[in-house]
LODO-808126 format. One line per 10 residues: number of its first residue (from 1); for each residue y, x, z of C-alpha. Coordinates in Angstrom, 1 decimal, padded with zeros to 4 digits. Example, Ala and Ser with C-alpha at 12.3 -4.5 7.8 and 13.67 -1.06 7.14 Angstrom:
<recs>
1 = -004.5:012.3:007.8; -001.1:013.7:007.1 $
</recs>
This chain:
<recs>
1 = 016.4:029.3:017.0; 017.8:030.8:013.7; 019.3:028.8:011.1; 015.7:029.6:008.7; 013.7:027.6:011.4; 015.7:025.0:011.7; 015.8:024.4:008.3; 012.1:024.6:008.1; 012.2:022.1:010.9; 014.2:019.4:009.5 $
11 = 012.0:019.7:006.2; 008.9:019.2:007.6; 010.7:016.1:009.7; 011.3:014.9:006.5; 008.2:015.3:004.6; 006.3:013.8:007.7; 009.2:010.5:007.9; 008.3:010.4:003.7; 004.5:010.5:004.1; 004.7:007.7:007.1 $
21 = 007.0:005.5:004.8; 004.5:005.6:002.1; 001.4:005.3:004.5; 003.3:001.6:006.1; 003.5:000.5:002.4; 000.1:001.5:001.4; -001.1:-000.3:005.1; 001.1:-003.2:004.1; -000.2:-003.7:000.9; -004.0:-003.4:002.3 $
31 = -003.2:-005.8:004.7; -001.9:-008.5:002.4; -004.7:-008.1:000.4; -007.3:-008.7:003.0; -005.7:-011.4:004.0; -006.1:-012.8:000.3; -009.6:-011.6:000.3; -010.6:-013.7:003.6; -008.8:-016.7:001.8; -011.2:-016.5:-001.2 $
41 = -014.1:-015.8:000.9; -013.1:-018.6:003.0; -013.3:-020.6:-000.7; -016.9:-019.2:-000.9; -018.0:-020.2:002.0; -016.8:-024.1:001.7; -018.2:-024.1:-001.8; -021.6:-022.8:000.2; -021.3:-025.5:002.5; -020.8:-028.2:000.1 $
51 = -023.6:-027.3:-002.4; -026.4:-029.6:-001.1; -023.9:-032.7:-002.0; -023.8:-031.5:-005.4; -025.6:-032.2:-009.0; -027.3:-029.7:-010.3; -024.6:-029.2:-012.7; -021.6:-029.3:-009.8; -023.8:-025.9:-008.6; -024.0:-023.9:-011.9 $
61 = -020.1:-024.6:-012.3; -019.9:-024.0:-008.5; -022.3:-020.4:-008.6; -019.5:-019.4:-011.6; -016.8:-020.3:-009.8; -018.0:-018.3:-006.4; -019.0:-015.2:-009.2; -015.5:-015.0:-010.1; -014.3:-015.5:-006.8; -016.5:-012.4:-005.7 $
71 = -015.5:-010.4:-008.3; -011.7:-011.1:-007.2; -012.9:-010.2:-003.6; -014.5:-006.8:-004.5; -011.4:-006.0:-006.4; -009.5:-006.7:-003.6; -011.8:-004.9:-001.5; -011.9:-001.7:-003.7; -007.9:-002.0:-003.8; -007.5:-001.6:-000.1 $
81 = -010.5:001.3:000.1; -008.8:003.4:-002.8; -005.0:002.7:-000.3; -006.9:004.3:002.9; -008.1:006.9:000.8; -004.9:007.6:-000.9; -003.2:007.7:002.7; -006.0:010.1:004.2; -005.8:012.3:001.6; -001.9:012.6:001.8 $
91 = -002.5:013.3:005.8; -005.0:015.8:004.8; -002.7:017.5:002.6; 000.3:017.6:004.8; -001.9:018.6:008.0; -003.2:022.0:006.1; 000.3:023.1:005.3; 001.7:026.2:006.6; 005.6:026.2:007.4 $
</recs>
Protein backbone atom coordinates (compact mmCIF):
# COMPACT_ATOMS: atom_id res chain seq x y z
CA UNK A 1 0.00 0.00 0.00
CA UNK A 2 1.65 3.47 -0.54
CA UNK A 3 1.64 6.19 1.88
CA UNK A 4 -1.22 8.27 -0.80
CA UNK A 5 -3.67 5.29 -0.14
CA UNK A 6 -3.36 5.09 3.12
CA UNK A 7 -3.97 8.51 3.66
CA UNK A 8 -7.00 8.30 1.47
CA UNK A 9 -7.96 5.48 3.63
CA UNK A 10 -7.86 7.02 6.97
CA UNK A 11 -9.88 10.12 5.42
CA UNK A 12 -12.66 8.34 4.19
CA UNK A 13 -12.57 6.40 7.82
CA UNK A 14 -13.09 9.62 9.04
CA UNK A 15 -15.59 11.19 7.07
CA UNK A 16 -17.70 7.94 7.37
CA UNK A 17 -17.08 7.85 11.69
CA UNK A 18 -18.23 11.95 11.15
CA UNK A 19 -21.31 11.22 9.06
CA UNK A 20 -22.45 8.18 11.53
CA UNK A 21 -21.90 10.64 14.65
CA UNK A 22 -24.17 13.03 13.13
CA UNK A 23 -26.79 10.41 11.74
CA UNK A 24 -26.94 8.84 15.90
CA UNK A 25 -27.75 12.58 16.84
CA UNK A 26 -30.12 13.22 14.11
CA UNK A 27 -31.79 9.37 15.06
CA UNK A 28 -31.66 10.47 18.69
CA UNK A 29 -33.32 13.54 18.33
CA UNK A 30 -36.15 11.86 16.09
CA UNK A 31 -36.62 9.46 18.55
CA UNK A 32 -37.16 11.77 21.47
CA UNK A 33 -39.45 13.47 19.55
CA UNK A 34 -41.72 10.63 18.68
CA UNK A 35 -41.75 9.72 21.93
CA UNK A 36 -43.26 13.38 22.75
CA UNK A 37 -45.47 13.07 19.80
CA UNK A 38 -47.14 9.57 21.16
CA UNK A 39 -47.46 11.49 24.58
CA UNK A 40 -49.59 14.28 23.02
CA UNK A 41 -51.45 11.90 20.95
CA UNK A 42 -51.94 9.88 23.90
CA UNK A 43 -53.52 13.47 25.38
CA UNK A 44 -55.77 13.39 22.26
CA UNK A 45 -56.97 10.29 22.59
CA UNK A 46 -58.07 10.63 26.45
CA UNK A 47 -59.64 14.00 25.54
CA UNK A 48 -61.55 11.74 22.76
CA UNK A 49 -62.62 9.36 25.23
CA UNK A 50 -63.82 11.69 27.74
CA UNK A 51 -65.91 13.96 25.36
CA UNK A 52 -69.36 12.35 25.78
CA UNK A 53 -69.09 13.40 29.69
CA UNK A 54 -68.66 16.84 28.63
CA UNK A 55 -70.89 20.16 28.16
CA UNK A 56 -71.07 21.40 25.16
CA UNK A 57 -68.81 24.09 26.12
CA UNK A 58 -66.05 21.46 27.94
CA UNK A 59 -65.92 20.15 23.92
CA UNK A 60 -65.27 23.49 21.99
CA UNK A 61 -62.43 24.23 24.74
CA UNK A 62 -61.59 20.46 24.46
CA UNK A 63 -61.66 20.49 20.13
CA UNK A 64 -59.12 23.73 20.71
CA UNK A 65 -57.13 22.15 22.93
CA UNK A 66 -56.73 18.79 20.70
CA UNK A 67 -56.20 21.49 17.51
CA UNK A 68 -53.20 22.75 19.15
CA UNK A 69 -52.12 19.58 20.37
CA UNK A 70 -52.27 18.30 16.61
CA UNK A 71 -50.56 21.08 15.42
CA UNK A 72 -47.61 20.29 18.07
CA UNK A 73 -47.83 16.67 16.78
CA UNK A 74 -47.37 17.48 13.04
CA UNK A 75 -44.58 19.75 13.96
CA UNK A 76 -43.08 17.04 15.64
CA UNK A 77 -43.90 14.81 12.97
CA UNK A 78 -42.39 17.08 10.16
CA UNK A 79 -39.23 17.53 12.55
CA UNK A 80 -38.31 13.93 12.58
CA UNK A 81 -39.23 13.56 8.53
CA UNK A 82 -36.92 16.60 7.57
CA UNK A 83 -33.93 14.43 10.34
CA UNK A 84 -34.31 11.19 8.06
CA UNK A 85 -34.14 13.23 5.10
CA UNK A 86 -31.21 15.22 6.22
CA UNK A 87 -29.41 11.77 7.14
CA UNK A 88 -30.34 10.09 3.67
CA UNK A 89 -29.25 12.75 1.89
CA UNK A 90 -25.75 12.97 3.76
CA UNK A 91 -25.52 8.92 2.93
CA UNK A 92 -26.33 9.80 -0.60
CA UNK A 93 -23.66 12.22 -0.82
CA UNK A 94 -20.94 10.32 0.85
CA UNK A 95 -21.97 6.94 -1.11
CA UNK A 96 -21.34 8.86 -4.70
CA UNK A 97 -17.94 9.96 -3.82
CA UNK A 98 -14.94 8.94 -5.66
CA UNK A 99 -11.59 8.46 -3.46
Amino acid sequence: MTIEYIGKADSMLAEYSAMLERSDARNAEAKALLAEAEELAAEVRHLESTEFMMTPEEIVQSNSHKAMLAQEIDTKSNRVLQLHQETFQEWESWTARQY
